[in-house]
N, C-alpha and C positions, 0 to 999 in steps of 0.2 A: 844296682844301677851302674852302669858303663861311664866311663869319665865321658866318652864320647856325648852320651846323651844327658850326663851331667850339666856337661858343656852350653849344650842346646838348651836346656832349658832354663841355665841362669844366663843366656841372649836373646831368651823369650821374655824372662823375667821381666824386664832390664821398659819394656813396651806395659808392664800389667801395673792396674794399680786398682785402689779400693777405698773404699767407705761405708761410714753408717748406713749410707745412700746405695749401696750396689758396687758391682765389682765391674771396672772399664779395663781400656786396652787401648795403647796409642802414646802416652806419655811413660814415665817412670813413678814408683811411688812419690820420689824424693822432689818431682816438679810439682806433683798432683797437688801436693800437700802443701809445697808452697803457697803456688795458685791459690789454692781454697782459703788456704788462711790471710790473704790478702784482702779476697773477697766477701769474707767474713769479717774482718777487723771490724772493733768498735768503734774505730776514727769514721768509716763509711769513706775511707780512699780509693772508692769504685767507682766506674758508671754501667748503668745499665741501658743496653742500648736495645729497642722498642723500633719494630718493623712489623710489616705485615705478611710480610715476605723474607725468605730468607734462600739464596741460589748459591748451594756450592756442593753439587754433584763429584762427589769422588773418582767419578772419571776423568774430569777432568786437570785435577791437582791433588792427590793423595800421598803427603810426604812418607806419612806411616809405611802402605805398601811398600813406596820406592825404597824406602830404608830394608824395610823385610825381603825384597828381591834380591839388591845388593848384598847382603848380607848370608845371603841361600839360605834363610829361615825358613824348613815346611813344616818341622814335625816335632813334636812336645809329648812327653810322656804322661804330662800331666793334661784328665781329660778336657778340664777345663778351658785351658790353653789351646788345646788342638782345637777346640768348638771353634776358639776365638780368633784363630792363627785361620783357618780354613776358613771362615764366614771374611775375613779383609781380604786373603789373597784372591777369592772364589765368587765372593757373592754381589747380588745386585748392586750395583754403583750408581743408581740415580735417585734423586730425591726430591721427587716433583711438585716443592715447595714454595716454586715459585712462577710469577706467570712473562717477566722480562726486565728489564733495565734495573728498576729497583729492586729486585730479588737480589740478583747478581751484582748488583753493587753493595747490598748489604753484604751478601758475602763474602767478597774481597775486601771491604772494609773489614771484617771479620778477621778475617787473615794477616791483611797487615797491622794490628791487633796485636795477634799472635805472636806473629814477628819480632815485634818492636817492644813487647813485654808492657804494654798497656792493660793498666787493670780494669779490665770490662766484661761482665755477663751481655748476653743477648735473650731476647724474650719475643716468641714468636706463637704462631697455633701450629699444631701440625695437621695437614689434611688429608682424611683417608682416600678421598679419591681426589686429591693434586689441584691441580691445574684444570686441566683435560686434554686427552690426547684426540691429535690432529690430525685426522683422515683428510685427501683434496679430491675429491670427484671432477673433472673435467665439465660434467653437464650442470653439476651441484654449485662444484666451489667447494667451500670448507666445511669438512664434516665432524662436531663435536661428538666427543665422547665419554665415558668418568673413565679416569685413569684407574687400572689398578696395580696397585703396591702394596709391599708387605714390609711396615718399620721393621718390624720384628726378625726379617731376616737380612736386614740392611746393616753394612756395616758402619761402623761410625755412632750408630745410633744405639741410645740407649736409655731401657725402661729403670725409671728412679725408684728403691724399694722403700717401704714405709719401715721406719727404725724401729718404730713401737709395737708394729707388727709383722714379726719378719717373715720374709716368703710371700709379701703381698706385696703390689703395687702400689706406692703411693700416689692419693688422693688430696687435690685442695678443695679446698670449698671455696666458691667462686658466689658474691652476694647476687640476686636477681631480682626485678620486677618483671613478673608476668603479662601477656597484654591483657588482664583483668585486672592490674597493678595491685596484685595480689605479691606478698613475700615470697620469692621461693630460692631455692637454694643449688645452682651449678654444680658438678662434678668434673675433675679435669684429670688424669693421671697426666705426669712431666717425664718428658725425653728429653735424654742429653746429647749432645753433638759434640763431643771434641774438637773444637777449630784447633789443630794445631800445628804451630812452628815448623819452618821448615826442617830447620835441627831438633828439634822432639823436646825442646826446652824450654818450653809454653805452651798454653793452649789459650783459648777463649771458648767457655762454655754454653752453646748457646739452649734455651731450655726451650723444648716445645710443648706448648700444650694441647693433650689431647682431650675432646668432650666426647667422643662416640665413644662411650662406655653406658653399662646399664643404670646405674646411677643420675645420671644426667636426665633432663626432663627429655623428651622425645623430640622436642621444637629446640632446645637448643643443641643435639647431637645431629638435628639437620643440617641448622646455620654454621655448624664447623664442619663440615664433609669435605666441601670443597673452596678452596680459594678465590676470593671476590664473589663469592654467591650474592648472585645480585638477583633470585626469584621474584623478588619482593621485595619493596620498603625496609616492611619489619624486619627481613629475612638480612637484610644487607646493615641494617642500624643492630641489628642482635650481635650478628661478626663484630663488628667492631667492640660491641662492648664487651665480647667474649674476651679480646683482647685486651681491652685497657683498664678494665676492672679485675683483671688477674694476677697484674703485677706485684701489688702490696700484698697481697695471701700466698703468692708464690715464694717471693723474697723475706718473707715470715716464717714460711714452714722450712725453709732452706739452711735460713739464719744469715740472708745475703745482707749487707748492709748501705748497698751506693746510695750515696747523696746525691748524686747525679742521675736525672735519668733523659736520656735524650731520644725525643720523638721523630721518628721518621713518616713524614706526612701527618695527616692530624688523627689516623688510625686510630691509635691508642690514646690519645688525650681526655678519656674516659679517667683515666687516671690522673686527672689534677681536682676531677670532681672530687673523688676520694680521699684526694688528702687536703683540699676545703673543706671537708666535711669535719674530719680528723682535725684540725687546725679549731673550727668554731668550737667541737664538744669541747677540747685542750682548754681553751680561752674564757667559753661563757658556759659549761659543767654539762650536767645530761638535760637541761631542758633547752638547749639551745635548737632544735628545730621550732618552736614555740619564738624563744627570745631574739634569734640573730636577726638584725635590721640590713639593708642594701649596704649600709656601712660597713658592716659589720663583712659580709661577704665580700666587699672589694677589700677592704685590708686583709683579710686571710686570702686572697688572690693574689695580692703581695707579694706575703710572704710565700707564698708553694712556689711562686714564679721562678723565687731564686732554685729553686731543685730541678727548674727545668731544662735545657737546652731543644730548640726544634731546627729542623732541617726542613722547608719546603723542597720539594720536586718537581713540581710543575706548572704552568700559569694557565693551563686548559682547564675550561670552567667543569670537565666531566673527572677532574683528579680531585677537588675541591665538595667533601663531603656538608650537602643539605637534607636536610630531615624536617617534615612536616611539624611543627607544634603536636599537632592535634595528635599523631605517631604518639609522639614524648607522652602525650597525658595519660595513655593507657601504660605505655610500657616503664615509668618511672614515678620513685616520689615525691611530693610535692617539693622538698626543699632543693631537689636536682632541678624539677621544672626553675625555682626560683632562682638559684646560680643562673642558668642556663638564660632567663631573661633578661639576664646583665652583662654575661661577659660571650653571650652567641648570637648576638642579635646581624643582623640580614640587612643592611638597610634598602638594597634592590628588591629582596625577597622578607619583606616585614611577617609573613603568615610560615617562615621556615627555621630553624637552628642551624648556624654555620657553624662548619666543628671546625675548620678554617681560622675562622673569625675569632674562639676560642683559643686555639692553639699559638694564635699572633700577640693575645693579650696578658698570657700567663706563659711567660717563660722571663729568665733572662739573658736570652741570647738567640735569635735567629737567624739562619744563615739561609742562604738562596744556592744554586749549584754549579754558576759559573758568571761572570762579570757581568754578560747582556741580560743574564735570567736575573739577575739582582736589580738590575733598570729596570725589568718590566714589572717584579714584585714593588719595587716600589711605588709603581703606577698602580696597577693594582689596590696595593693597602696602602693610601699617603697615609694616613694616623700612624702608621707605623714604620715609617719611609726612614724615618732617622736612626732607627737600631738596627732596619735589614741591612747584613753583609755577604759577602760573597765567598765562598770555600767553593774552590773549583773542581769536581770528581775526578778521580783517576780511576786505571783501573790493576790489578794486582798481576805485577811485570812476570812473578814466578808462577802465575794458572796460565796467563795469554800470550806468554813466546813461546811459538812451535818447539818442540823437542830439536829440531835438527837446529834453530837458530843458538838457543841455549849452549847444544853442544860446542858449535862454534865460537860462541861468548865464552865458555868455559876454557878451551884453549888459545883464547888469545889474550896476548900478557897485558897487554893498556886496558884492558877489561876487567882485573881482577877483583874479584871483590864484589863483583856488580849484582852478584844476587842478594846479599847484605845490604846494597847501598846502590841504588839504580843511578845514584848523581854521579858514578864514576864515567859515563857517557857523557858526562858536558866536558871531560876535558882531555876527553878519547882521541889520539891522533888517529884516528881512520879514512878521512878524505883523500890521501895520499899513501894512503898502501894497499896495495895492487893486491897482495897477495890475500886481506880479508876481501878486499872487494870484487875476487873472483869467487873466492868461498863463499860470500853472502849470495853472490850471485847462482851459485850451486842449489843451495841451499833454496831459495826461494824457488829453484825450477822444481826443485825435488818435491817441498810441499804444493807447490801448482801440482803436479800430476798426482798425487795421493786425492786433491780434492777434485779433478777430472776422471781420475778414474773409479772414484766413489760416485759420481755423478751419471757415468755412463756404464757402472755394474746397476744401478736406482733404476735407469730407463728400463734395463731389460727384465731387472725382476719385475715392473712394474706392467711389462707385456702379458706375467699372467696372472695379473691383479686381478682382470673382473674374471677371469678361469675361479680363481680361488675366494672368492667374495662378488659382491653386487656391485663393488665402486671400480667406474672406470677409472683406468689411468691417467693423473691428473695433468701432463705433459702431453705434447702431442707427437713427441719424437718417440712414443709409446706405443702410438696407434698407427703406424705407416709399418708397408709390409717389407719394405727393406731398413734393417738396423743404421741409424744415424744415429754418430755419434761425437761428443763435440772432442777436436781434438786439444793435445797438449801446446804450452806455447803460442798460443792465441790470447790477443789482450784479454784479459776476464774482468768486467765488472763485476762485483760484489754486493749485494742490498738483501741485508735481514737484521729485521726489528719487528716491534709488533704492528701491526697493521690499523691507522687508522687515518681518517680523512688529513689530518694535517700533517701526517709523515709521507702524502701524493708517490706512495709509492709507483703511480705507474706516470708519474711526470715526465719523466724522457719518452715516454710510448705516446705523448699528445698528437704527433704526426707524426705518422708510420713511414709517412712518402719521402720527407725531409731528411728522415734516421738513413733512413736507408739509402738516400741519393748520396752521401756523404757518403758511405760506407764504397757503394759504386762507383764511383767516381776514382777511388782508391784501389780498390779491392783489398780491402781492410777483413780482414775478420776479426769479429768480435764474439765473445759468449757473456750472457747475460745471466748470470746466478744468484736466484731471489729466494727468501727465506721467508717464515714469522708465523706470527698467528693474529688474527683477530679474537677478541674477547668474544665468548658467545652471544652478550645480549647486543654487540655492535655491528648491528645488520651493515650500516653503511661503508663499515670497517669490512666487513665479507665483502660487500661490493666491490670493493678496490681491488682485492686478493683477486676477486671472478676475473677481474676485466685484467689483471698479468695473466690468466690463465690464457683471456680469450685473444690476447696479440700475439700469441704465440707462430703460429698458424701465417697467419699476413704477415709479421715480419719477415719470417722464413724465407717465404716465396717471393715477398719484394724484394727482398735483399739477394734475391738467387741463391739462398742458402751462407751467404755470409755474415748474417748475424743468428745465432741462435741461444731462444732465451728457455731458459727451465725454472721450474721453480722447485725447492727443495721440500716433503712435508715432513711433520714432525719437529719440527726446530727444537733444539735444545742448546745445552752446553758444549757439550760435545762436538755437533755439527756447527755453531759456533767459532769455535778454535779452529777448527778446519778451514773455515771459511776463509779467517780474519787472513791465515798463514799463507794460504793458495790462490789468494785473487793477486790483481795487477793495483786494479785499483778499489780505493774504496767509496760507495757513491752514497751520499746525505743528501735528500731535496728535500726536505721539509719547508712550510711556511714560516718564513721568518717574523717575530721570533719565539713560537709556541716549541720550538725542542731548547728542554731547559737546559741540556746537557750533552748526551748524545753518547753514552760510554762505545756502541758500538766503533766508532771512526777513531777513541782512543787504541783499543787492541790492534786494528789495524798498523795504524805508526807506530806502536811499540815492538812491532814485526819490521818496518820498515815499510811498509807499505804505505804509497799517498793517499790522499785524501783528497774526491772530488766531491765539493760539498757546498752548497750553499751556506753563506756567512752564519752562519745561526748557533746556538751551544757554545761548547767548546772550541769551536773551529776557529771563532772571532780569536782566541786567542794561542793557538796550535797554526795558523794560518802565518807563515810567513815567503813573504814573495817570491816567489820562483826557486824555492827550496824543500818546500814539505807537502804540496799539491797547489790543488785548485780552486778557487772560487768562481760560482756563478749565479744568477740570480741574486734579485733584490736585495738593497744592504745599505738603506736608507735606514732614515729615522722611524722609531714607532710609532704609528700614526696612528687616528680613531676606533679604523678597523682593523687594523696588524693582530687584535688576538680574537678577531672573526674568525668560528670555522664555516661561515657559510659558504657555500661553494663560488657564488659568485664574489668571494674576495680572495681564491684561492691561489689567486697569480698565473695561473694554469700556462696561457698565452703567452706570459714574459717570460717566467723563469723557463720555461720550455725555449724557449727562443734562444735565449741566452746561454742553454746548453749545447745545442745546435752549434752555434756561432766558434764555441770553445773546443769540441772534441776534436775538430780535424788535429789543432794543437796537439792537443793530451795525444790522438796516436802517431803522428807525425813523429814525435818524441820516441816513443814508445819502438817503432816499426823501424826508424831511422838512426837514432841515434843513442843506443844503448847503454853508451858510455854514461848520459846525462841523467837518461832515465833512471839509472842505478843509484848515481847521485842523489836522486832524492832520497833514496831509501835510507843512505849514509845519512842524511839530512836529517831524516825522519828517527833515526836512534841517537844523534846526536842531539837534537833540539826538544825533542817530546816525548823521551823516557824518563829523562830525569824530572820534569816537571807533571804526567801526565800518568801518576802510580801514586795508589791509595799509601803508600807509608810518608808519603808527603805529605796527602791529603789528611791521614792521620794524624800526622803531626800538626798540621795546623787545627782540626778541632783539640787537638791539646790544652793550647794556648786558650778554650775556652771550659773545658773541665774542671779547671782549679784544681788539680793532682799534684802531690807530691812523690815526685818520684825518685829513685834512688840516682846517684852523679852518673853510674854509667847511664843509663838507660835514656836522664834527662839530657845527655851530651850527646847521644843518637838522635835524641828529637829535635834539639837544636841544630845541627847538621840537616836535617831535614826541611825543617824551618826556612833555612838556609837559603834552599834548592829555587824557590817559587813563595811570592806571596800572593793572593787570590787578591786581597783586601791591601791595594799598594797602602804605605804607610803613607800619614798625611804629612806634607813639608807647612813647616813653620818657619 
């Protein structure tokens, strides 16, 4: 061998590592083994953190790669490595694990995780056909489909091999009741995910499980195909338990040991049944399905409490899992129906199971996801009003600043530091130098046109969409026989998220005549760039998507062509990033206060970009006056019907009005006065990166973990801590 290729392949090395479990790629042995042995300790100074969802596509933040580029890593003598080396640099980069907001916040919690050297596994399903991918037909609207993907040639991912038999995939067994509540027994193989560091000196392992294997009964390698499969009742109560009855067989065969496990939404809360269950045999021997009394069940609810931690997400009654009784009696044992009557009871819906209800009673610690979503959970559940707290989301400053912004943060000196530590922006002299504030201003023109002329290279493949398929183009700048196209340097609104009645995505489109008269009156041009998806079973959620499809067309024309709106299909991570970096502004009109949170409007300001938003989520506290954007619409008290989605409480007429009233401002600004405009954006990385990024937010579930962790690591969290507290501390 050539010292040359010597060379290369102890700096391939240097990324490989291994175990009993399989041979991975992305850390060094000497982290791997740290890691693992952390999370293995017999103290259980772990947490295991429980989603249902997990979003963190490798295209769009893969440190691994970017190290292997930098570095001109291609070729390894060694074949294994070449496999390994070519499938990261080479192969599919999406991982369509998730369906929106809570995916990708799981995953940048992930990350900064990683980052920050917090000992936590992650536990998710993995699904062979995703999400679903999003076709938009102009006559249809939105057209579902099963995604297809291949774990197996995805990078990052990876299958766990059985120790005791090698060369096989390993298998847990997963407990079941059938719907003839008959015994029967699940199949899962686990894939591993490397979340790791941005310096390669951590990771967060997240495990997915897979059921579509032969093994697996046939009804439950259905219920895991796809994410949120909602067929069915049974088909949508099977999921979840797929999920939260896996944890403790997973964490068994692995040898994981966290005392912690914290539930994101009440998904997996299948698993506090099981270790009630585990808790009664411990206490009252093997005849306790026989012997345990209601007593007896509330104090072993107790005790599992304390291993809990949960995270609510949302106060929309369709996030908030019910399940018929009569469901339960076929597909469980009696002693689960008997928990289940005590700590899931319904008191609006006495004949259903709140896993909700459930997940409020056995934990010890709930948090809500941002200060106003903490008011309204408390409204919500009073019995529980006195524990709910508040952990505000952020979102992970090193996946969602555009490349070109980064590079400018990387050479500018009051910035140093800042991918380590996003608080070095609260005491960044940037208001007063000219010289970043023409660069930012660069910068931000540069991504506006990568994401206008992504948008208008979309129009024209999109011309011979129904040539090459049946679906018309779903744009109508598609279907006219001369090329329109929107140009660079036009204010650009911003809107993608998932689609549903109470996100009123087409609330500024309530009058067409009013938008546009404003617009005329000026001769403003504007472009209107919409994004998202609706869940498949949410016809009314398609609805809303149809009708940005169908104002297309009328604003056009009323506006004489000065406003032009498109919508983007397929949303992902990817087109995401693009978005947050290349609009002007960024627009939230949801129903106040049913958006718990709102990650999307955080990426935005961590770009520098404003935020036009009604008061709701985060923004109540990202909202400051005449420096980080806008507000408009309702921003009163929560009243009887504030978490009505009935249409007729939807505000349509006001908050529409109230935007009306505000734009001429916002482009007045914008068209006139540059100087100020820009200001925000200064504003907006001054004010809401340091506070408004998951290693903050990490740090503060910290302080509810109970971890002990080593001086450096816990003087990082404290500086963290530092930054922002969600839950101000109470004066005495």
């Amino acid at each position: 061998m050539t010292a040359e290729k010597a060379q290369h392949n102890k700096n391939i090395e240097k990324f490989h590592c291994s175990s009993k479990f399989g041979s991975f790629f992305g850390v060094s042995q000497q982290v791997f083994d740290s890691v693992w042995d952390r999370l293995t300790s017999p103290d259980g100074n772990s947490v295991a953190y429980v989603s249902m969802e997990i979003g963190a596509d490798p295209d769009v933040f893969h440190p691994v790669k970017t190290i292997l580029q930098q570095q001109k890593i291609r070729k390894s003598s060694d074949k294994e490595l070449q496999q390994l080396l070519t499938k990261y640099l080479s192969g599919p980069r999406k991982i369509p694990n998730y369906s929106g907001g809570l995916g990708v916040l799981a995953g940048d919690t992930l990350k900064s995780f990683a980052d920050t050297h917090i000992p936590v596994l992650a536990v998710s399903l993995l699904y062979r056909e995703g999400y679903f991918s999003q076709f938009v037909d102009s006559e249809v609207g939105q057209i579902d489909q099963a995604t297809s993907w291949s774990p197996e040639d995805t990078p990052t991912l990876f299958k766990l091999t059985d120790p005791e038999n090698p060369g096989h995939p390993l298998e847990i067994t997963v407990p079941f009741y059938n719907e003839y509540d008959h015994h029967t027994e699940a199949k899962a193989q686990v894939w591993m995910k490397l979340e790791v560091s941005e310096k390669l000196d951590y990771f967060v392992p997240e495990f997915l499980l897979d059921y579509a294997i032969p093994s697996s009964p046939p009804w439950v390698r259905e219920a895991g195909l796809r994410l949120y499969n909602a067929t069915s009742a049974i088909m949508k109560a099977n999921q979840r338990r797929m999920l939260g009855t896996a944890i403790l067989p997973l964490m068994q065969a692995l040898g994981l040991t966290a005392q912690t496990i914290h539930l994101n939404e009440q998904h997996g809360v299948a698993v506090t049944l099981q270790l009630i269950l585990r808790h009664l045999e411990k206490t009252l021997g093997p005849a306790y399905r026989v012997e345990m009394t209601d007593a007896d069940i509330l104090a072993a609810a107790q005790k599992v409490a304390q291993k809990i931690v949960y995270t609510i997400h949302t106060p929309v009654k369709a996030g908030h899992d019910r399940f018929d009784r009569s469901l339960y009696t076929g597909i469980s044992q009696d002693t689960c129906q008997q928990i289940l009557n005590l700590l899931a009871t319904d008191e609006e819906s006495p004949s259903q199971y709140n896993f909700t209800a459930l997940a409020m009673r056995v934990n010890r610690a709930v948090n809500s996801v941002s200060r106003l979503h903490r008011d309204v959970t408390r409204r919500q559940f009073p019995d529980f009003a006195e524990k709910i707290t508040a952990i505000t989301n952020g979102v992970h400053h090193l996946t969602w600043i555009s490349e070109r912004r980064a590079k400018l943060f990387d050479t500018t000196t009051t910035l140093a530091g800042w991918r380590d530590d996003p608080g070095v922006f609260t005491h960044a002299l940037l208001t007063h130098d000219k010289g970043f504030c023409k660069q930012l201003a660069a910068v931000w023109q540069q991504d506006n046109q990568v994401l206008i002329r992504y948008i208008n290279n979309m129009l024209i493949s999109h011309r011979n969409q129904m040539i090459e398929t049946w679906i018309n183009p779903p744009n109508y700048f598609s279907h006219l026989h001369d090329v329109v196209e929107l140009s660079e340097n036009v204010f650009t609104i911003g809107f993608a998220r998932r689609f549903s009645t109470y996100k009123r995505a087409d609330l500024i489109f309530d009058n067409i005549a009013t938008l546009s008269d404003i617009l005329l009156e000026n001769n403003w041009k504007v472009n209107f760039v919409f994004a998202g998806k609706a869940h498949p079973q949410d016809e009314p959620g398609k609805t809303v998507l149809k009708l940005i499809l169908d104002k297309q067309e009328e604003l056009y024309k009323r506006s004489n062509g000065l406003a032009k709106l498109v919508f983007i299909p397929g949303y992902d991570m990817k087109i995401a990033k693009m978005m947050v970096a290349g609009v002007h502004t960024w627009l939230n009109s949801p129903k106040r206060p049913l958006e718990a949170s709102g990650t999307s409007g955080m990426k935005a300001a961590i770009n520098g970009v404003p935020n036009l938003s009604v008061m709701d989520g985060w923004w109540v506290e990202g909202y400051h006056e005449g420096k980080t954007g806008w507000k408009f619409g309702y921003e009163g008290p929560i009243q009887e019907d504030s978490l009505s989605e009935d249409p007729a409480t939807l505000l349509y007429k006001e908050d529409s009005r109230s935007f009306y009233e505000l734009l001429p401002k916002v482009l007045t600004l914008f068209y006139e006065q540059q100087d100020k405009y820009l200001q925000l954006a200064i504003n907006n990385l001054l004010l809401n990166i340091p506070i408004f990024n998951t290693h903050r937010m990490a740090a503060e579930y910290v302080r509810k973990y109970n971890l002990d962790l080593n001086e450096e690591t816990a003087s990082r969290i404290t500086g963290f801590q530092r930054l922002y507290r969600s839950e101000p501390a109470e004066k005495h």
